[in-house]
C-alpha positions in Angstrom: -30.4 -3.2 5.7 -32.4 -0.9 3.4 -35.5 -2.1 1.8 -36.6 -0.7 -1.5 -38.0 -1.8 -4.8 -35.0 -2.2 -7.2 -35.2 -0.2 -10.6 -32.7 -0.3 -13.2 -32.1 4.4 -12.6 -32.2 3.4 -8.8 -29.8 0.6 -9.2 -27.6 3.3 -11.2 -27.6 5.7 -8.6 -26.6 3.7 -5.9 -23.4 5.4 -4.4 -20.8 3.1 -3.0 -20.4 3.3 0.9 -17.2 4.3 2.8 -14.2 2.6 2.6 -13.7 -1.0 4.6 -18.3 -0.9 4.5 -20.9 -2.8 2.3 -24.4 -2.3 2.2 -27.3 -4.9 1.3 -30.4 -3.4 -0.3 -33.2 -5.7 -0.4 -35.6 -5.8 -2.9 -39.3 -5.1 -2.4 -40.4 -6.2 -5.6 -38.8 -10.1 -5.0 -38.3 -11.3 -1.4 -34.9 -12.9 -0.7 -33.0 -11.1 -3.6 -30.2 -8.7 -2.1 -27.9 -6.4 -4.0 -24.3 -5.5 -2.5 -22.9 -2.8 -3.0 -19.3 -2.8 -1.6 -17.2 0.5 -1.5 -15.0 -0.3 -4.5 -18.0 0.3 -6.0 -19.0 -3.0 -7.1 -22.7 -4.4 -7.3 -23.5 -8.0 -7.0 -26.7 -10.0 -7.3 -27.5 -12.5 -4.3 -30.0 -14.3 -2.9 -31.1 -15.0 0.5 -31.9 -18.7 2.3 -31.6 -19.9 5.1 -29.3 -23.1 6.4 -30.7 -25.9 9.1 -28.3 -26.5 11.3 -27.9 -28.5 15.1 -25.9 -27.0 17.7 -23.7 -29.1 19.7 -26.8 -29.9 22.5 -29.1 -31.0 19.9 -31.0 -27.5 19.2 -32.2 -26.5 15.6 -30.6 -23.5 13.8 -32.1 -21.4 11.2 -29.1 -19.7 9.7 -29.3 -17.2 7.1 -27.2 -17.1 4.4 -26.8 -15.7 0.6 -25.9 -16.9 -2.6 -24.3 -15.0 -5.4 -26.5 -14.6 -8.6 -24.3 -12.2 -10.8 -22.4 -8.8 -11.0 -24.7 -6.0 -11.9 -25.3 -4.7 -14.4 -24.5 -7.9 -16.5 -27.1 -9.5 -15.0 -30.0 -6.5 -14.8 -32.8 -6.1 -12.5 -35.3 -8.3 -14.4 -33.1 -10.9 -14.6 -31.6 -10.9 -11.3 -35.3 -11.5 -9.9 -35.6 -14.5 -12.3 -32.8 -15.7 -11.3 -33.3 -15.5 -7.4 -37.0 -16.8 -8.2 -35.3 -20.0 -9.7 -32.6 -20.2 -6.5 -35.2 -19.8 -3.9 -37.8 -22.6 -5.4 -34.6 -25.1 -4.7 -32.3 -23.5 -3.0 -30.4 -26.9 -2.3 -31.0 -28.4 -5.7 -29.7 -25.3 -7.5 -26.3 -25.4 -5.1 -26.3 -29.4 -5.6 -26.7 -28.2 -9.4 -24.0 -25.8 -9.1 -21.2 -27.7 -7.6 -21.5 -30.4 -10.6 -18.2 -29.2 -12.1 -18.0 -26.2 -10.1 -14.3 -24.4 -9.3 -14.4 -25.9 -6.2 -15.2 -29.0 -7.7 -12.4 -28.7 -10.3 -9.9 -27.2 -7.7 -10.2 -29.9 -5.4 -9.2 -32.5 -8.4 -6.5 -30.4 -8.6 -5.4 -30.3 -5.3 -5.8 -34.0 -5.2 -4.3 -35.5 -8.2 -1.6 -33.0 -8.6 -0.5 -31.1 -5.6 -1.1 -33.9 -2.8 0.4 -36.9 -5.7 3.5 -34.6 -6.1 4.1 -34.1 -2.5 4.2 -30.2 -3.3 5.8 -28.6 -0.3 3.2 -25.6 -0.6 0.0 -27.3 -0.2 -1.2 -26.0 3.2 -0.6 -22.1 1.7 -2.5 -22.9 -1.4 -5.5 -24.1 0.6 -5.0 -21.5 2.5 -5.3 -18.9 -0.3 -8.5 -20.9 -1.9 -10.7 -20.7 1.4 -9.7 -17.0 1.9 -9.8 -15.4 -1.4 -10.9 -17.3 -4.0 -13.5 -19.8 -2.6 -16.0 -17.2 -1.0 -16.1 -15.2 -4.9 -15.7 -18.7 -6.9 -17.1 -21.6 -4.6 -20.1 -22.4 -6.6 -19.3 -21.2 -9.8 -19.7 -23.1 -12.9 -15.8 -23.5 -13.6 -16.1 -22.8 -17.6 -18.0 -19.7 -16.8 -15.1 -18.0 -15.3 -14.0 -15.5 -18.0 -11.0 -12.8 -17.7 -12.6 -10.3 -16.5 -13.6 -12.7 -13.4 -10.1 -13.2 -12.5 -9.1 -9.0 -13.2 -12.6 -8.7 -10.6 -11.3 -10.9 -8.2 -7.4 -9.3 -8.1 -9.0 -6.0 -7.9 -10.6 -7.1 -4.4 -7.7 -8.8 -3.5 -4.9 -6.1 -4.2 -7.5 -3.0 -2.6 -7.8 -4.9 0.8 -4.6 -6.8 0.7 -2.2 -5.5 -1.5 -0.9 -6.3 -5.2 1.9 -9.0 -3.5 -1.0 -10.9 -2.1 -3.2 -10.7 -5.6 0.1 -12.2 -7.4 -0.1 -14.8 -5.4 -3.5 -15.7 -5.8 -3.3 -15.6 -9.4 -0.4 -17.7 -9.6 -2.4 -20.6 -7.9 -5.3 -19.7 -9.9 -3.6 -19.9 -13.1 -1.9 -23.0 -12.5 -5.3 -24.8 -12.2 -6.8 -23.8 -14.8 -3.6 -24.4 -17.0 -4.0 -27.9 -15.4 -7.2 -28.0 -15.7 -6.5 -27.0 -19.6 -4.3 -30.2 -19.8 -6.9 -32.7 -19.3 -9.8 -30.6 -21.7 -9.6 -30.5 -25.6 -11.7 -27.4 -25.7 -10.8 -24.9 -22.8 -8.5 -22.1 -22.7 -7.4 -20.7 -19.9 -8.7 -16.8 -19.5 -5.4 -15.5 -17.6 -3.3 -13.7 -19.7 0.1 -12.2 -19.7 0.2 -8.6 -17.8 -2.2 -9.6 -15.0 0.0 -9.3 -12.6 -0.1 -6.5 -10.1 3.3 -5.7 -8.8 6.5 -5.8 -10.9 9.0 -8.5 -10.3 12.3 -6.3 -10.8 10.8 -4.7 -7.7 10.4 -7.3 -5.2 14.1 -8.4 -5.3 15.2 -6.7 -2.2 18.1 -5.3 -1.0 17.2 -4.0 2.7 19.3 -4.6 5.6 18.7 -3.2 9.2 21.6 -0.7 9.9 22.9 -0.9 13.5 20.5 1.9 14.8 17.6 -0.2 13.4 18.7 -3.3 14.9 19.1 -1.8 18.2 15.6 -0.3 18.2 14.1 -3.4 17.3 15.7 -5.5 19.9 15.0 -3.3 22.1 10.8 -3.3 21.4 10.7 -7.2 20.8 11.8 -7.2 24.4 7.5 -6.3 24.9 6.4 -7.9 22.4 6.5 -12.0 24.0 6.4 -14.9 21.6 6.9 -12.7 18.3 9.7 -10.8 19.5 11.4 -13.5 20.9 10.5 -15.1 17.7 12.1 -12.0 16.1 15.4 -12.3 17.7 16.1 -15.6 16.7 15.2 -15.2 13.2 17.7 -12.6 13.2 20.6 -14.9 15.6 19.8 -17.5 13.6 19.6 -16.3 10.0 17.1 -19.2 9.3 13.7 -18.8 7.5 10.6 -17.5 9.1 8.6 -20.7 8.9 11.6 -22.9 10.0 12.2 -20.8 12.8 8.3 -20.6 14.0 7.5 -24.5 13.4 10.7 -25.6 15.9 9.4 -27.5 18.6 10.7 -28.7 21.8 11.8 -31.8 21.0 14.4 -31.0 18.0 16.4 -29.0 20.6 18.6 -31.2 22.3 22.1 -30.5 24.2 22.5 -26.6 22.9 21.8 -28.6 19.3 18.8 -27.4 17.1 17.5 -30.4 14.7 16.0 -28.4 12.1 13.0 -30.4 10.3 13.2 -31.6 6.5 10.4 -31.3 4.5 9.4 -33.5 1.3 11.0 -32.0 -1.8 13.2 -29.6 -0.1 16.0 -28.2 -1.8 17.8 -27.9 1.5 18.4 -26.4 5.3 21.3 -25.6 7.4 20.3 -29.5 9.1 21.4 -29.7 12.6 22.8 -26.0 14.5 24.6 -25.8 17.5 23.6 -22.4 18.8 24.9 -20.0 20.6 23.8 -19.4 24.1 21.7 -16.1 23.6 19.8 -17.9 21.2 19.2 -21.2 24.1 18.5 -18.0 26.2 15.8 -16.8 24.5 14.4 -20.4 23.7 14.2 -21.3 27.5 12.1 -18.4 28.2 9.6 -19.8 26.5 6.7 -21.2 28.2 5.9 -24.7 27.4 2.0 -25.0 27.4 0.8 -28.4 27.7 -0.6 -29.9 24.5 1.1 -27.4 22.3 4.6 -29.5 21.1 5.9 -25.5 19.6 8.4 -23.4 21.2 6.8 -20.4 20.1 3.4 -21.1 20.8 0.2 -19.9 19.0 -3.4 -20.9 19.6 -4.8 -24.4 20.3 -1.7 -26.4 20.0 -0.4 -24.8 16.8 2.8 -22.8 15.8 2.8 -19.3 16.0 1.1 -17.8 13.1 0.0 -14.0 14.0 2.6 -12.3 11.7 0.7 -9.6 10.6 -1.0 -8.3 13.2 2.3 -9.0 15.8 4.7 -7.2 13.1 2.4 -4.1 12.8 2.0 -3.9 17.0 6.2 -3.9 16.9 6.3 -1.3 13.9 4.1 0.7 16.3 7.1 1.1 18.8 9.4 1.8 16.1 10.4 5.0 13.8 12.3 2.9 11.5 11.7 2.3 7.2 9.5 -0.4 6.3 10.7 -3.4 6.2 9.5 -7.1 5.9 10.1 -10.7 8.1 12.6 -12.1 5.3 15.3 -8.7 5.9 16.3 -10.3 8.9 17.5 -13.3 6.9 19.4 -10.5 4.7 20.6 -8.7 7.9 22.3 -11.9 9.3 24.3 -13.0 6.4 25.7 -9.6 6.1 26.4 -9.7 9.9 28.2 -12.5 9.3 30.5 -11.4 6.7 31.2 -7.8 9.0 32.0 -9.9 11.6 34.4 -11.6 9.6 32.7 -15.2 9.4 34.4 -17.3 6.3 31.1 -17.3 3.2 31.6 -20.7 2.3 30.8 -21.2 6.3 28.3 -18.6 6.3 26.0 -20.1 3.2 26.4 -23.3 4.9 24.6 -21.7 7.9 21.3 -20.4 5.8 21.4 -23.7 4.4 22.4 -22.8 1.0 22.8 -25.4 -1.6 26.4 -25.7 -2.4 26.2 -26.3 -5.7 29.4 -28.0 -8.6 31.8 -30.2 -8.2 32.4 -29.0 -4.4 28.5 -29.9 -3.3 29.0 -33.2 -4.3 32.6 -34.2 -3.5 32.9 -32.5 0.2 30.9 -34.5 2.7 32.5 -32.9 5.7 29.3 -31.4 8.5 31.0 -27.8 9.2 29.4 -28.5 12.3 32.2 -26.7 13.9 32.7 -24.0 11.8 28.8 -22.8 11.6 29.2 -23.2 15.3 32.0 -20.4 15.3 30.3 -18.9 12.5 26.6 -18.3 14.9 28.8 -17.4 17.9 30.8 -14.4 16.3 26.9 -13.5 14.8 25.6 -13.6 18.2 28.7 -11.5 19.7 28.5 -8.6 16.9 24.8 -8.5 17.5 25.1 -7.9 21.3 27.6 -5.6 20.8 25.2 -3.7 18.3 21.7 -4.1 20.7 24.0 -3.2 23.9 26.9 -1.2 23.2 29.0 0.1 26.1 28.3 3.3 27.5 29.1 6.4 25.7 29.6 4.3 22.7 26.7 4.7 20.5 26.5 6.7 17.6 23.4 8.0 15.9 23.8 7.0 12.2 22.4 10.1 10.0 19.9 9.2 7.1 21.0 10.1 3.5 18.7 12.8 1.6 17.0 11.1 -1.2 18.0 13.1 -4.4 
């Protein structure tokens, strides 16, 4: 933690610090004011306070903490000290100050009056998104004073640590408040624009299926891997979606018979599954911990939720190319159809909407054909993760043109 006396040529010099750092300089010339410099090269203004705070037995806290003033160098040296001067007098007036129709502020009405009154089916993922990425640049920020190049700053952060896919995301959410926020407000225009985006759409429609050699390799890890690759092979058995798969509890498996949850505003499920028995296999192997109702478990009575960090551990085992959870959906229904399984069956067991006349007309369950349909799925796949001896064959990449 460097401490120096800011000048605008020293401020200018500042080089940014390796990848994954950041570096607070503190200024001589005004106690409490900090500038960050972060290895994307980025310089930003805060000030430091400190938080009161009791611990659980009653003892004080002093808990430092910082504030963000500006991005240098629209906000300059000078000002930066003004600015800090006028924080630190108050700091709890100037937050209190702040919040009065601050993002958070405006993106909790949001959340409230529109995503919680319409039920939206995505409501834990966009808070999810708001406390990790946008809150901690946007918290106290006057909501009008976020211009475009606020947002491109923000995606730039997100897409360098977490890639452009995760950046979309946030700036779909973001974008639909302040397009909401636009609706109620005769004088505001939203600063997202068209071409913001960072990946291209075309792209992300996938075609990737695990060829047999893959599948075999990857049963074969997930065999060390506990709750996520046990986790793994039923998302692939099963064809069903990840969250679906990682939110079943105990209870809505009864008799061989998988009761698969309904959600508000669902389009649909595959609704009750009868599955095979190297799925119930895999499912009984589970340890049931007490106070934790999911039969893959995660931490403190909560589904499984350690995707990431789980998938990369399993890629670590693997010499296989990339791939991503939802493939194994893919990988299923095309199982399906190699192993002969009837399509109309086969969308009925990814819980396809059957759309026309047929959706509404044909009220038959299929119960028993989805329960052939998961069997013969089950069989192939056995016969691909253990063939019989002397009866594998190494399939031999394509060159790439």
């Amino acid at each position: 933690m460097p401490i120096k006396r800011l000048t605008q040529e020293g401020v200018n010099k500042l080089k940014p610090p390796p990848k994954g750092k950041q570096v607070d300089y503190f200024d001589a010339g005004m106690p409490g004011l900090v500038l960050r410099v972060n290895y994307g090269g980025a310089k930003v203004w805060r000030a430091l306070y400190y938080l009161k705070r009791l611990d659980k037995n009653g003892n004080k806290l002093t808990i430092p903490t910082t504030h963000k003033l500006g991005r240098y160098p629209v906000l300059g040296v000078k000002e930066a000290r003004e600015a800090a001067r006028r924080f630190l007098a108050n700091p709890q007036k100037a937050l209190a100050d702040a919040d009065a129709g601050s993002f958070e502020v405006e993106a909790e009405k949001f959340m409230r009056m529109h995503v919680q009154a319409n039920k939206l089916r995505w409501q834990a993922e966009i808070e999810r998104c708001l406390a990790k990425y946008v809150y901690p640049a946007w918290q106290h920020r006057k909501f009008r004073d976020i211009k475009r190049g606020d947002v491109t700053a923000l995606l730039d952060g997100i897409q360098e640590r977490h890639g452009a896919r995760q950046a979309d995301v946030v700036l779909a959410i973001v974008r639909k408040i302040m397009r909401w926020y636009q609706s109620r407000e005769d004088d505001y225009i939203c600063p997202v624009v068209p071409g913001m985006q960072r990946s291209n759409g075309h792209d992300r429609k996938r075609k990737r299926i695990l060829d047999d050699d893959e599948i075999r390799l990857l049963f074969k890890a997930a065999a060390d891997c506990g709750t996520f690759g046990a986790l793994v092979k039923t998302l692939l058995l099963t064809a069903q979606r990840k969250d679906k798969v990682a939110s079943m509890r105990w209870e809505d498996v009864v008799d061989g018979e998988w009761r698969i949850a309904s959600e508000a505003r669902e389009k649909g499920n595959a609704g009750s599954l009868r599955l095979p028995q190297l799925v119930l296999d895999i499912i009984a192997a589970q340890p049931r911990i007490a106070g934790n109702p999911y039969v893959f478990a995660g931490r403190g009575g909560s589904a499984f939720n350690s995707f990431s960090q789980r998938k990369h551990e399993l890629e670590a085992q693997l010499k296989i190319q990339p791939w991503v959870i939802h493939d194994l959906r893919r990988t299923a229904r095309s199982l399906m159809s190699r192993a002969g399984v009837n399509d109309h069956h086969a969308e009925r067991c990814l819980g396809h909407v059957i759309g026309g006349v047929k959706g509404v007309y044909d009220r038959h369950d299929y119960q028993p054909e989805m329960k052939h349909a998961y069997d013969e799925l089950a069989a192939l796949i056995e016969r691909i993760a253990n063939p019989p001896e002397g009866n594998v064959t190494t399939m031999r990449k394509k060159k790439r043109a």
